[in-house]
N, C-alpha and C positions, 0 to 999 in steps of 0.2 A: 536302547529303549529310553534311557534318561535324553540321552540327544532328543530323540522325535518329541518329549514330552515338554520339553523346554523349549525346541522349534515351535511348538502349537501354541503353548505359555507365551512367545513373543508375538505372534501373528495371528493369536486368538480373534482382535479384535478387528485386524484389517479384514480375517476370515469372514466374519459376521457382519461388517458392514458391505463387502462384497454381497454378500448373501441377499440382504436386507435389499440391496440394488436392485438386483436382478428381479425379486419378489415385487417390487414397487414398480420398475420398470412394467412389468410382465401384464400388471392389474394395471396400470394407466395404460399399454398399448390395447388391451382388453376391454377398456371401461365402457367404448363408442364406437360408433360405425364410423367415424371420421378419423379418430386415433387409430384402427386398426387401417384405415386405407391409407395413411401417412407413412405406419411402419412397413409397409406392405412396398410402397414407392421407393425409402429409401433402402431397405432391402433389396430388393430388385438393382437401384441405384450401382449400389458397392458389391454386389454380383455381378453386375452387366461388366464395372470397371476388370474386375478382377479377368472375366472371360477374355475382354477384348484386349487386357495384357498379355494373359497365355495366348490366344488368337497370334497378337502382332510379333510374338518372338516367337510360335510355330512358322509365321510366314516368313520373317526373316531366315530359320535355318533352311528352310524350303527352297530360299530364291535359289540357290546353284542347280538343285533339278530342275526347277521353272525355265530356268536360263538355257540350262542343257536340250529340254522337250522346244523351246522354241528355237534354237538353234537348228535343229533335227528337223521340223518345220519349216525353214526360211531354206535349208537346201531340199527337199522335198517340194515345193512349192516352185525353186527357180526349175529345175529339172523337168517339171512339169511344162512351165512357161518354153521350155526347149523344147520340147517335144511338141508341144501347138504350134513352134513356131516352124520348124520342120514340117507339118502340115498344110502350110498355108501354100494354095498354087504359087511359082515360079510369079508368073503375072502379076499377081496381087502384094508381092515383098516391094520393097520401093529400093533394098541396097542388092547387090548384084549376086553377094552371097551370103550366107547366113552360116558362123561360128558356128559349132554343135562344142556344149561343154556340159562335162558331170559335174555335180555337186554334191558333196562328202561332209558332213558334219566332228569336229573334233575338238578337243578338249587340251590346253597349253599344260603341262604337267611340270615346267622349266622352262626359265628363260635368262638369259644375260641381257645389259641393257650398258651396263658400265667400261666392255671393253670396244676394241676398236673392230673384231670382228664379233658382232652376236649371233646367236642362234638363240632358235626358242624347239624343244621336243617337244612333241603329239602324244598323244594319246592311240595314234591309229599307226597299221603299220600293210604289208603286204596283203594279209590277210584280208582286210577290211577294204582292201579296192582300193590303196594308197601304192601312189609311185613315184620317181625321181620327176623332178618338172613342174611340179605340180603348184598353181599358186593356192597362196593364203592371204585371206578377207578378214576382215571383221564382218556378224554378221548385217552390220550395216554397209557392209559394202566398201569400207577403204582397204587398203594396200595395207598387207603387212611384208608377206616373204617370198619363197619360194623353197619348195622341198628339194634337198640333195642329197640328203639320203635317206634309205630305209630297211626297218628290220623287219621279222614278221608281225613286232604287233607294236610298234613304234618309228616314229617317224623326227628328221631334225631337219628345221628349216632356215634358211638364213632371209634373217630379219634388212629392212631395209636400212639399219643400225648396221649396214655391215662396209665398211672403205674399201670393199671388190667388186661391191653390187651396183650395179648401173641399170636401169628402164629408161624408157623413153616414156616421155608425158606431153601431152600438148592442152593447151589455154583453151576451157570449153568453148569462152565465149568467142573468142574469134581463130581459133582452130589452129593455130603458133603452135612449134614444135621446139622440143629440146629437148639434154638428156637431166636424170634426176640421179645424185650423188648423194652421200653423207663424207663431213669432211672431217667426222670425226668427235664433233665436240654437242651441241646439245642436244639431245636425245628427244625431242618434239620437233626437232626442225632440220629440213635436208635442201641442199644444193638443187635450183634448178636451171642449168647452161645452155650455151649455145643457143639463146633462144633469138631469134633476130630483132635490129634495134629495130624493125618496122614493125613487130609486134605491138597492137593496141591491150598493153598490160596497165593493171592498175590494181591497186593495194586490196587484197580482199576477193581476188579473182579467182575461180575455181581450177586445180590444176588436176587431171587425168590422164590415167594410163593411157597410152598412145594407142594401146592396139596394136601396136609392129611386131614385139616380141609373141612367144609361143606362151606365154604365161598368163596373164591379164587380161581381161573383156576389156575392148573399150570403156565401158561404162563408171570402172572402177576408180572412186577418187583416191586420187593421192593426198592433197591438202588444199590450202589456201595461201595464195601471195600474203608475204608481211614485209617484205622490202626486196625494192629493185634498183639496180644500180646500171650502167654502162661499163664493159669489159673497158680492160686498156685499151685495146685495140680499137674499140668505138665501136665495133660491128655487133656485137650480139652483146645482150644483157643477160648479168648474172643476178640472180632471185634469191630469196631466200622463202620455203615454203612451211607452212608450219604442218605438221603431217592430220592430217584426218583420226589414225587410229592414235589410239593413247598405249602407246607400245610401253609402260611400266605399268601397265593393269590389264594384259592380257589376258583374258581366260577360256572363252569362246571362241572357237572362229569356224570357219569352212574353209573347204579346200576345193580347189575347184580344175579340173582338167578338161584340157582344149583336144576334143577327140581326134582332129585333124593335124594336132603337134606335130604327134611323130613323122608325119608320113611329108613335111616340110622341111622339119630338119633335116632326113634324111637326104630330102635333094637338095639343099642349099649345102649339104656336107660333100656333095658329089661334084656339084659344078665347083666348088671352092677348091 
């Protein structure tokens, strides 16, 4: 009791001129129709701030759903785009045949990026329509993997980060073919060989899945030319590509299966 008495004895007087503020303040916001539309403004003001503080860090913990719903989106949308295009008469396609592929939405829950072989695990597994084979995008559309194995509700893919993994890519703009490696060392950037020196390449050139393997749309970028050299040999140029997806910030991707895979490998397994 002596404390609290002696607390008040010291801060008696900041108490009362606090007091005294408030009261003063209170009567000059009150006094006019102009002073009460002033406080009224800046009220309002440092309200508004405060909301669209809570607002911008409610949206920020939000993005990973936001990201997740448009991802689920962007494969729902291409599937669709499959399916119109399956409808179009024979006569009216302009290429001889037309790919049929699903598209699968997933979530990277793991990934390696440091060793010489990567993988990144899913989120999806048999259950959800996932199987060996199968490639992975960003949902922008670059190269990331391809799935080699699966559980029932998780999936591991090996990343283009992997020195086993080999695709074929070819030069959109003038249609050059070769194969795309990692040789191991920077983790943005992959081997693209064999590519012939009559190839019109040039710095900045857009490089895409080939289309030959069971994996990949054609459509799917791999990267972009950042240096080209002549092999010893003189015949084909070796590239260096800088990759399209940013494989150390994975988190979204799609998965995408070619419904015609199987039934290719299996005869290319037969005549071989």
């Amino acid at each position: 009791m002596q404390k609290l008495i002696q607390f008040i004895r010291k801060t008696s007087v900041a108490i009362v001129f606090i007091i005294l503020e408030i009261i003063a303040i209170r009567s000059y916001a009150y006094s006019t129709p102009y002073t009460q539309a002033r406080l009224l403004v800046w009220s309002n003001n440092v309200v508004g701030y405060f909301h669209s503080a809570f607002s911008n860090i409610s949206s920020y913990f939000g993005l990973r759903e936001e990201n997740s719903r448009l991802t689920e989106h962007i494969a729902e949308l291409e599937n669709r785009i499959r399916t119109l295009e399956q409808a179009i008469p024979a006569e009216k396609i302009e290429v001889e045949t037309l790919k049929r592929y699903e598209y699968f939405p997933a979530k990277v829950i793991s990934a390696t990026t440091n060793r010489r072989r990567n993988f990144i695990t899913l989120d999806k597994g048999y259950q959800d329509g996932v199987s060996t084979d199968m490639a992975v995008v960003t949902p922008e559309g670059s190269a990331v993997g391809v799935v080699v194995d699966c559980s029932e509700n998780y999936a591991v893919a090996k990343t283009l980060l992997n020195v086993d993994f080999r695709i074929s890519g070819v030069l959109t703009r003038d249609g050059s073919h070769g194969s795309i490696v990692w040789a191991g060392e920077d983790i943005q950037v992959v081997d693209f060989l064999e590519l012939s020196k009559y190839a019109d390449v040039k710095e900045g050139d857009e490089v895409r899945a080939a289309g030959f393997s069971h994996y990949f749309p054609s459509e799917v970028v791999v990267g972009h030319i950042e240096k080209m050299e002549l092999g010893k040999n003189g015949a084909s140029y070796n590239c260096k590509v800088r990759l399209a997806a940013d494989m150390d910030r994975l988190r979204n991707v799609i998965l995408i299966r070619n419904t015609n895979g199987g039934e290719a490998q299996a005869l290319e397994s037969k005549v071989n």
